[in-house]
Backbone atoms as SQL, in Angstrom:
CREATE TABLE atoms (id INTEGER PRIMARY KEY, chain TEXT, resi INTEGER, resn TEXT, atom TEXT, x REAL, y REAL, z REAL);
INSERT INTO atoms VALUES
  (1, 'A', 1, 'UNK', 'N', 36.085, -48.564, -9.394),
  (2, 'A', 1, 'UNK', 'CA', 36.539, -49.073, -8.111),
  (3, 'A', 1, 'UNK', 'C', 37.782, -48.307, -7.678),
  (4, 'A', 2, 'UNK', 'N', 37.678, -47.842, -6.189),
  (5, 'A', 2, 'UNK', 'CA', 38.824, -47.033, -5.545),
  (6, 'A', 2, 'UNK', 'C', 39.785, -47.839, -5.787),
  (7, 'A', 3, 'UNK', 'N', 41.070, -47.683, -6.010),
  (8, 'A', 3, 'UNK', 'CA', 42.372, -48.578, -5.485),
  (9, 'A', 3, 'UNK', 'C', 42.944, -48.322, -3.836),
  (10, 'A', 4, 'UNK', 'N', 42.503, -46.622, -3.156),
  (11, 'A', 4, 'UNK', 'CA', 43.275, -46.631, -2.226),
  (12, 'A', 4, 'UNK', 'C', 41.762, -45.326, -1.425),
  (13, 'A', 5, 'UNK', 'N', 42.257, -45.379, -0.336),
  (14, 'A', 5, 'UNK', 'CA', 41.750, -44.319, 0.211),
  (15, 'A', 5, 'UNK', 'C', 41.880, -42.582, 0.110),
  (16, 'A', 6, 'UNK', 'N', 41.081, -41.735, 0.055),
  (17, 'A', 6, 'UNK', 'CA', 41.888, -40.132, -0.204),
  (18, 'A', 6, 'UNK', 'C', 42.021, -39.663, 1.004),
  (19, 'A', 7, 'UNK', 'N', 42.743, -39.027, 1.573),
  (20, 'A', 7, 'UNK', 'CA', 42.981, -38.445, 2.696),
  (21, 'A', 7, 'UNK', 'C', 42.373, -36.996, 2.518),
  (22, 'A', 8, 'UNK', 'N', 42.156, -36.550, 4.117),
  (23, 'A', 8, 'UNK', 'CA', 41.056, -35.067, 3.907),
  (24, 'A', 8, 'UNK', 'C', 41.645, -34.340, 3.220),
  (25, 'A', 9, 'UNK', 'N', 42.744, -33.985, 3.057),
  (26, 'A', 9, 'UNK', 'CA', 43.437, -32.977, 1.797),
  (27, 'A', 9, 'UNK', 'C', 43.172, -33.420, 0.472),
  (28, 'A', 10, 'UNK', 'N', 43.224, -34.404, 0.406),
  (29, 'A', 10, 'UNK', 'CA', 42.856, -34.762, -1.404),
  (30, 'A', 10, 'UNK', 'C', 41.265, -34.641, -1.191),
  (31, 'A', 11, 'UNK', 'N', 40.485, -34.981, -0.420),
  (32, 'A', 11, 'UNK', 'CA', 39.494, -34.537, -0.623),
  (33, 'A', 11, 'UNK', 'C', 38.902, -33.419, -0.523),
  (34, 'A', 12, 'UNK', 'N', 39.437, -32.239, -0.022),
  (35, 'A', 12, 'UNK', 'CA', 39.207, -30.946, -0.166),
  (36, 'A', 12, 'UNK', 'C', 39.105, -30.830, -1.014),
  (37, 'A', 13, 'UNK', 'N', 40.637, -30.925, -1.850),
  (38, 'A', 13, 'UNK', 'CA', 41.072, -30.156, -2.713),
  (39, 'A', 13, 'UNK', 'C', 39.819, -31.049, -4.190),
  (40, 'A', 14, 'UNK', 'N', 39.093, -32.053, -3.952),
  (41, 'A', 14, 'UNK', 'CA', 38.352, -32.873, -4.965),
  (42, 'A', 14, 'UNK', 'C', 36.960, -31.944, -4.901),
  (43, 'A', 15, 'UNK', 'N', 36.709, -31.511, -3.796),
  (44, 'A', 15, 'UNK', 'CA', 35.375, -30.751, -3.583),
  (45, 'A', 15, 'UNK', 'C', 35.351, -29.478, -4.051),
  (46, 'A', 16, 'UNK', 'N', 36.275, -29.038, -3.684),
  (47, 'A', 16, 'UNK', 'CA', 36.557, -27.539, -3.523),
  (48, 'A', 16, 'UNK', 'C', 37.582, -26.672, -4.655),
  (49, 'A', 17, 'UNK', 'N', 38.230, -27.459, -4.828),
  (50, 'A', 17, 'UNK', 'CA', 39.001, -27.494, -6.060),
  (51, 'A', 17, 'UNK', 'C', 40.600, -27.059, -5.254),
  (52, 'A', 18, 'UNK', 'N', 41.765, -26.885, -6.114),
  (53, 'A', 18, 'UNK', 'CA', 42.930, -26.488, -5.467),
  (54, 'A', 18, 'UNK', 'C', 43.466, -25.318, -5.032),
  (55, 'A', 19, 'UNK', 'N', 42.435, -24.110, -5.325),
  (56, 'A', 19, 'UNK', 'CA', 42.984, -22.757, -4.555),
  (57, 'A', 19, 'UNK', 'C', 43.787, -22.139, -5.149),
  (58, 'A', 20, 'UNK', 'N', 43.252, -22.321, -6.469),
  (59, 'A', 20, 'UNK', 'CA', 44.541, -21.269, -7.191),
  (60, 'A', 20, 'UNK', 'C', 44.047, -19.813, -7.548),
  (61, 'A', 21, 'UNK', 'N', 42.431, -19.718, -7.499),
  (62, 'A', 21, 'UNK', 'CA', 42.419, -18.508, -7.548),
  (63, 'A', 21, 'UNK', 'C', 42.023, -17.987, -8.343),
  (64, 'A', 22, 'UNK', 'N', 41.689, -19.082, -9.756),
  (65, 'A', 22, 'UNK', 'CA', 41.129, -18.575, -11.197),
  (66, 'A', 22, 'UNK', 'C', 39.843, -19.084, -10.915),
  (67, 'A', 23, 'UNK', 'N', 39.167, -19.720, -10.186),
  (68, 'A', 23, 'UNK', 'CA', 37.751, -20.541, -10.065),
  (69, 'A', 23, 'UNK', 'C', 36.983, -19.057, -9.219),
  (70, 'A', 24, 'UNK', 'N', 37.173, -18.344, -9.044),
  (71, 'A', 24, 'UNK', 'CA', 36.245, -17.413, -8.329),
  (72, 'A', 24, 'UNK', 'C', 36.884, -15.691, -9.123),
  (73, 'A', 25, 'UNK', 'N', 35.182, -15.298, -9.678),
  (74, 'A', 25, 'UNK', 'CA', 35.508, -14.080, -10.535),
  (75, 'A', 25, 'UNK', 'C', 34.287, -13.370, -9.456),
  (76, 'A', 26, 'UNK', 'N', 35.171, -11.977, -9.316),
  (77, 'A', 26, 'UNK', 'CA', 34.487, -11.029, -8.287),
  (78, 'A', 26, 'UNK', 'C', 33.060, -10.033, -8.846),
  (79, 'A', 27, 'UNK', 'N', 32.040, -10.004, -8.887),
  (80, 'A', 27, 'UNK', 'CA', 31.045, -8.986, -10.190),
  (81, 'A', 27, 'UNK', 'C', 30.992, -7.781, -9.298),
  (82, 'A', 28, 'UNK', 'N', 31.060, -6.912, -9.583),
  (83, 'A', 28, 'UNK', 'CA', 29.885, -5.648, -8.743),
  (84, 'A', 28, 'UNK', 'C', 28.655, -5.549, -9.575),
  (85, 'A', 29, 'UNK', 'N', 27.460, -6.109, -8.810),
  (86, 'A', 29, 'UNK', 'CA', 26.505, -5.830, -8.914),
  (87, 'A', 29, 'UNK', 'C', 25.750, -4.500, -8.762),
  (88, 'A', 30, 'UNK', 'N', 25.136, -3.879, -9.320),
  (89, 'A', 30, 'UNK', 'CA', 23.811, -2.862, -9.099),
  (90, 'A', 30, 'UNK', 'C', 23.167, -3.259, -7.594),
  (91, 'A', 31, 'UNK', 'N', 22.767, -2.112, -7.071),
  (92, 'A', 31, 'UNK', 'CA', 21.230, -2.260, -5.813),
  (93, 'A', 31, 'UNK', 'C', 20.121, -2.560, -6.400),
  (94, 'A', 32, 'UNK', 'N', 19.602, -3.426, -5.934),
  (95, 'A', 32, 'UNK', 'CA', 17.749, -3.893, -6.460),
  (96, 'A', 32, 'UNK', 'C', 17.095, -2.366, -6.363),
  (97, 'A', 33, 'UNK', 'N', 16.043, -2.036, -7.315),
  (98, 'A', 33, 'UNK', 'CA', 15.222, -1.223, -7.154),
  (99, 'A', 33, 'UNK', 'C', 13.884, -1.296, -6.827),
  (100, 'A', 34, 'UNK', 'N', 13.177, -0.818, -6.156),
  (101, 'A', 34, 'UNK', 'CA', 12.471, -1.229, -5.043),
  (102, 'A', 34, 'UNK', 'C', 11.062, -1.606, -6.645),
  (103, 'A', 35, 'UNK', 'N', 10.603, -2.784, -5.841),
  (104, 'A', 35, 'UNK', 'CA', 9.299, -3.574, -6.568),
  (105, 'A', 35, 'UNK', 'C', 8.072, -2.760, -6.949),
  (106, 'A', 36, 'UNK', 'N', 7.866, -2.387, -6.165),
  (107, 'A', 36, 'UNK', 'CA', 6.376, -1.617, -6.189),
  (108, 'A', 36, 'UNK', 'C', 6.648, -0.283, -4.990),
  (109, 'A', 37, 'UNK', 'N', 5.970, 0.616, -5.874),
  (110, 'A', 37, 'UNK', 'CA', 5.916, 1.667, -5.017),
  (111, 'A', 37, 'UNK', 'C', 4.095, 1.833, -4.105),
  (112, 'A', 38, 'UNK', 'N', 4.170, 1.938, -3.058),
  (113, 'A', 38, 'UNK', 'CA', 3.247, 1.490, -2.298),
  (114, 'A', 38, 'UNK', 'C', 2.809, 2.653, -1.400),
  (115, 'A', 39, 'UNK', 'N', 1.670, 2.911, -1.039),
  (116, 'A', 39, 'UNK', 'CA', 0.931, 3.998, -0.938),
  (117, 'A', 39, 'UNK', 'C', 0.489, 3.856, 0.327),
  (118, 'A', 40, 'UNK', 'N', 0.516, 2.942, 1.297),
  (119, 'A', 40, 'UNK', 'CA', 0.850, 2.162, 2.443),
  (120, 'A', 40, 'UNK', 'C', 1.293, 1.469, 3.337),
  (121, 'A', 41, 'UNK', 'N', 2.073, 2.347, 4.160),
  (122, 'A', 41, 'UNK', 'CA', 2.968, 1.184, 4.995),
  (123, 'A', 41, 'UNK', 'C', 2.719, 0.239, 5.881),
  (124, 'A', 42, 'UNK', 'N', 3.371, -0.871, 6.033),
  (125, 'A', 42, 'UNK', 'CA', 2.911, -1.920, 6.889),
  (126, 'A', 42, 'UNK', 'C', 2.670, -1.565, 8.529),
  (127, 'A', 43, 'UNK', 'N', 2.659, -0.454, 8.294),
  (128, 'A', 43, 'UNK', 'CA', 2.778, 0.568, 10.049),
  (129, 'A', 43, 'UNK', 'C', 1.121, 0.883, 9.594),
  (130, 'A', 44, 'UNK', 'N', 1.152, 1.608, 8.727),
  (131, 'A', 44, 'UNK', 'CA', -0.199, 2.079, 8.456),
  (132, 'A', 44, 'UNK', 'C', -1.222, 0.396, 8.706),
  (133, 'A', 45, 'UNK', 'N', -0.979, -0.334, 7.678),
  (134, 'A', 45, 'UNK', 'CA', -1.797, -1.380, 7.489),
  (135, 'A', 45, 'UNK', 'C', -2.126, -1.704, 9.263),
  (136, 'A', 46, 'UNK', 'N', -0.960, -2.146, 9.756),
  (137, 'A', 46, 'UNK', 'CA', -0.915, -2.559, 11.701),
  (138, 'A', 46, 'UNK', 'C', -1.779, -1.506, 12.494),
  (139, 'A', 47, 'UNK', 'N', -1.543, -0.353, 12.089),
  (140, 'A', 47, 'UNK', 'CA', -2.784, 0.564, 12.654),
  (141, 'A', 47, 'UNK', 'C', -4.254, 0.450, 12.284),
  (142, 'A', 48, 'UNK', 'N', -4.303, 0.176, 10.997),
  (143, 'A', 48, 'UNK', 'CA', -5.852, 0.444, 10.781),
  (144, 'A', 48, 'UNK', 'C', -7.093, -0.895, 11.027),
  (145, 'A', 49, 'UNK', 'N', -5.444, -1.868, 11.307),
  (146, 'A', 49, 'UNK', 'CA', -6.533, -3.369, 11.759),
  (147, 'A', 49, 'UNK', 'C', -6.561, -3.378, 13.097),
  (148, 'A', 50, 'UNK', 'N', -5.833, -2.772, 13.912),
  (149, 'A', 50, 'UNK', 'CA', -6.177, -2.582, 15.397),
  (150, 'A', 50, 'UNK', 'C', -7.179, -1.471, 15.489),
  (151, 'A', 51, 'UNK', 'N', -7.564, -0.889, 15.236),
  (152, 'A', 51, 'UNK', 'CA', -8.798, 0.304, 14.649),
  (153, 'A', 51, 'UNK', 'C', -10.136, -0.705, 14.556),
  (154, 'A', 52, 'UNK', 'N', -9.814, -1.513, 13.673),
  (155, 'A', 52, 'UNK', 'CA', -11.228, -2.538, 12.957),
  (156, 'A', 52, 'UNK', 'C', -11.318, -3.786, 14.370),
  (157, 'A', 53, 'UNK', 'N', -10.560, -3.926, 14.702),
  (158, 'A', 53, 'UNK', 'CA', -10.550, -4.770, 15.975),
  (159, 'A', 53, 'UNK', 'C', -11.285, -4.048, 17.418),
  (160, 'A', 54, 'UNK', 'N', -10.996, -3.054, 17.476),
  (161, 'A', 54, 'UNK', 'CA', -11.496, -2.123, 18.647),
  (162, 'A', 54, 'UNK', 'C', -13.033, -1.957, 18.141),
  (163, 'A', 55, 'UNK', 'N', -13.038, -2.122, 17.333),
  (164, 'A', 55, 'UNK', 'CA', -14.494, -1.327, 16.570),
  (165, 'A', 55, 'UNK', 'C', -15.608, -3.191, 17.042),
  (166, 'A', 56, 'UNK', 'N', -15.193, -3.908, 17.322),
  (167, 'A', 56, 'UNK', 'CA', -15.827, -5.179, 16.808),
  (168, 'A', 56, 'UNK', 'C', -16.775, -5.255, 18.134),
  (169, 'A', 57, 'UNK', 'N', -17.931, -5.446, 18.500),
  (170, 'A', 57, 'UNK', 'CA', -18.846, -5.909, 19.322),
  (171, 'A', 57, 'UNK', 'C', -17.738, -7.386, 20.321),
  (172, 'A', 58, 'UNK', 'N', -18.184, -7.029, 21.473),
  (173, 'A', 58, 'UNK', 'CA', -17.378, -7.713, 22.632),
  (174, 'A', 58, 'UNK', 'C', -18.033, -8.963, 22.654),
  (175, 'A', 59, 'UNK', 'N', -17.917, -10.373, 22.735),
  (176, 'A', 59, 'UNK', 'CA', -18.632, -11.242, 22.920),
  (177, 'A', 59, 'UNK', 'C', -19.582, -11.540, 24.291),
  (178, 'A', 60, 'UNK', 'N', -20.411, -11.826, 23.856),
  (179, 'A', 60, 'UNK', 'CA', -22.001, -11.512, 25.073),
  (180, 'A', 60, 'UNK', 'C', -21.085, -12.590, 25.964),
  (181, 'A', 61, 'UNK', 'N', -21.009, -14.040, 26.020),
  (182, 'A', 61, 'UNK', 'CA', -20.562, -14.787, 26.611),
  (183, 'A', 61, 'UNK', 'C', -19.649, -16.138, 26.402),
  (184, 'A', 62, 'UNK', 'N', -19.069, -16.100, 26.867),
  (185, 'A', 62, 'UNK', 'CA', -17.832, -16.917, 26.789),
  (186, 'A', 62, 'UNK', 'C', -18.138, -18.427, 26.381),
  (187, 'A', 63, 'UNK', 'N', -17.728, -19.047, 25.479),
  (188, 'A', 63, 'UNK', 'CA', -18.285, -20.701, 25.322),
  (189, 'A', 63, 'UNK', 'C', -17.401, -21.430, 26.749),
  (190, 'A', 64, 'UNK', 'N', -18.145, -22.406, 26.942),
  (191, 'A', 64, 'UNK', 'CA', -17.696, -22.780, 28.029),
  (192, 'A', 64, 'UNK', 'C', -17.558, -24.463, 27.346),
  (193, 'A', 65, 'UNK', 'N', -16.908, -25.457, 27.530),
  (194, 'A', 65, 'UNK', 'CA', -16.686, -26.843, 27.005),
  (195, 'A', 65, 'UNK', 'C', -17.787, -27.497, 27.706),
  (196, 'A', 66, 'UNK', 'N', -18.358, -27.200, 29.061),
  (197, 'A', 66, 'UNK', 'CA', -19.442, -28.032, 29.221),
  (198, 'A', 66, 'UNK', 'C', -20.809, -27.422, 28.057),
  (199, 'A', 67, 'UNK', 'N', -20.472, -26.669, 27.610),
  (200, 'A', 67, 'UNK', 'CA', -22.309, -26.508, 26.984),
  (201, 'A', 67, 'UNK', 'C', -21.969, -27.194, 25.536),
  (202, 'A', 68, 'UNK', 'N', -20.771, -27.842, 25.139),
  (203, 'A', 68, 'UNK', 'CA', -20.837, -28.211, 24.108),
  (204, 'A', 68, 'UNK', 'C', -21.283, -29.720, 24.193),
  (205, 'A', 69, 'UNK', 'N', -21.432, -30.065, 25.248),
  (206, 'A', 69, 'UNK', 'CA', -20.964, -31.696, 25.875),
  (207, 'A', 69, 'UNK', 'C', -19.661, -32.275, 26.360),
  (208, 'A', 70, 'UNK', 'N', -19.074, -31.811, 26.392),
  (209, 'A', 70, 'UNK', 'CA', -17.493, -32.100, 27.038),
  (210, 'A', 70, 'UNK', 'C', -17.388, -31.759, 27.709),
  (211, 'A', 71, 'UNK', 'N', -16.777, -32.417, 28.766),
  (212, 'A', 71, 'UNK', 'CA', -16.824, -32.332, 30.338),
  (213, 'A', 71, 'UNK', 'C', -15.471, -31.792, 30.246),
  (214, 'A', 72, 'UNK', 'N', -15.057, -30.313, 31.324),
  (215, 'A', 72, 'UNK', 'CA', -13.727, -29.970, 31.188),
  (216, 'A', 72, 'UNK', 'C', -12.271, -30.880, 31.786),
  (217, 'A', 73, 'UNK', 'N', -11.537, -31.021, 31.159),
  (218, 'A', 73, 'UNK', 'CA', -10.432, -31.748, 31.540),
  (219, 'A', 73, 'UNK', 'C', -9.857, -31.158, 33.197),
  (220, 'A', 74, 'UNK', 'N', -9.720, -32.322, 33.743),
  (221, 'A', 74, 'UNK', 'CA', -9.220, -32.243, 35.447),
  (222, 'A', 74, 'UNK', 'C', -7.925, -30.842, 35.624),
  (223, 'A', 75, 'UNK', 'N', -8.027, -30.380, 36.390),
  (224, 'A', 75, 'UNK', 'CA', -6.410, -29.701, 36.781),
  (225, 'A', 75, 'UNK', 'C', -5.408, -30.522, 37.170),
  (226, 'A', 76, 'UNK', 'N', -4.470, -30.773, 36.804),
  (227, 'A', 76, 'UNK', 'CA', -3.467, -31.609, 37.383),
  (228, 'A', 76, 'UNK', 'C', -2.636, -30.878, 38.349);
C-alpha cells in the first residue's frame, strides 16, 4: 500500500531510472550480410509477370450480375 502520491519526477526517474549514465553501454555493431544471393531481381520478377499477363486470352464477355440472378443495385 502507497503511503503518498509520486510526483512526475519521481516517476520518471522510477521508469527510466536516474540518468546517471552507467545504465546505457554504446556496441558498434558489424553490417548484416546480405541473406541469399539471388539470381533475380524483384524488377526482373515485375517484368516477367506483366509479360505472362499480356500473354493471357482477353475475356470473351463480361459477367454481368443479372445473369447470375441478382438484380443490379439502383444508382443513387
Amino acid at each position: 500500500m502507497r503511503l503518498r502520491s509520486l510526483n512526475e519526477a519521481e516517476c520518471y526517474a522510477r521508469c527510466h531510472g536516474e540518468g546517471d549514465g552507467d545504465n546505457v553501454r554504446v556496441v558498434k555493431l558489424e553490417p548484416r550480410r546480405p541473406r541469399f544471393d539471388l539470381e533475380v531481381s524483384g524488377e526482373d520478377l515485375r517484368r516477367a509477370f506483366e509479360v505472362r499477363l499480356d500473354k493471357r486470352e482477353p475475356v470473351s464477355e463480361p459477367i454481368s450480375e443479372a445473369a447470375d440472378g441478382h438484380e443490379p443495385a439502383a444508382a443513387a
